[in-house]
N, C-alpha and C positions, 0 to 999 in steps of 0.2 A: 541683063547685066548681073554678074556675080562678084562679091567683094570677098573678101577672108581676112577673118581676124583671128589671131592665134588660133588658128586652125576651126573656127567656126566657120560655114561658110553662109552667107548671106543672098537674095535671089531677089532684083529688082526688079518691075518690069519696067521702068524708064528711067530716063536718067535723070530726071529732078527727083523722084525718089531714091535714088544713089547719091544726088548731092548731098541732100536732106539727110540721111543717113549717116555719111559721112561729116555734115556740120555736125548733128548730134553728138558724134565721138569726140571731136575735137573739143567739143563745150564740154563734154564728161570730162578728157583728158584734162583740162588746163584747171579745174575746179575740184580734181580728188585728193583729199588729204594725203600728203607724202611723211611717212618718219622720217626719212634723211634731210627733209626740208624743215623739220624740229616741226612737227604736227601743221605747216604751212600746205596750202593750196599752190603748184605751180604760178597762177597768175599773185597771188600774194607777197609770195617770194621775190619774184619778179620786180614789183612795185614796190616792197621793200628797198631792193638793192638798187631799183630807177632814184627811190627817194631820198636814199643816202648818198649818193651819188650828185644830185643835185642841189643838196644844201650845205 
């Protein structure tokens, strides 16, 4: 099994190593410091606007 990320390509040989791989991006994803997000973490931001939201 093969993935591509921005033109990297990536070479599984199963697919719970493709899940795993792919979980791993997604935790990278939601936990990288963004500047449009004023130095916040997607999930931060997130929780922020849930928490304003609910009080």
């Amino acid at each position: 099994m093969v993935h591509t990320d921005q033109g990297i390509h990536y070479q599984h040989s199963s697919w719970s190593e493709l899940i795993a791989s792919v979980d791993d991006y997604i935790v990278w994803y939601n936990n990288r410091l963004q500047q449009r997000l004023k130095g916040l973490t997607p999930m931060q931001y997130r929780n922020q606007t849930l928490d304003a939201l609910i009080a």
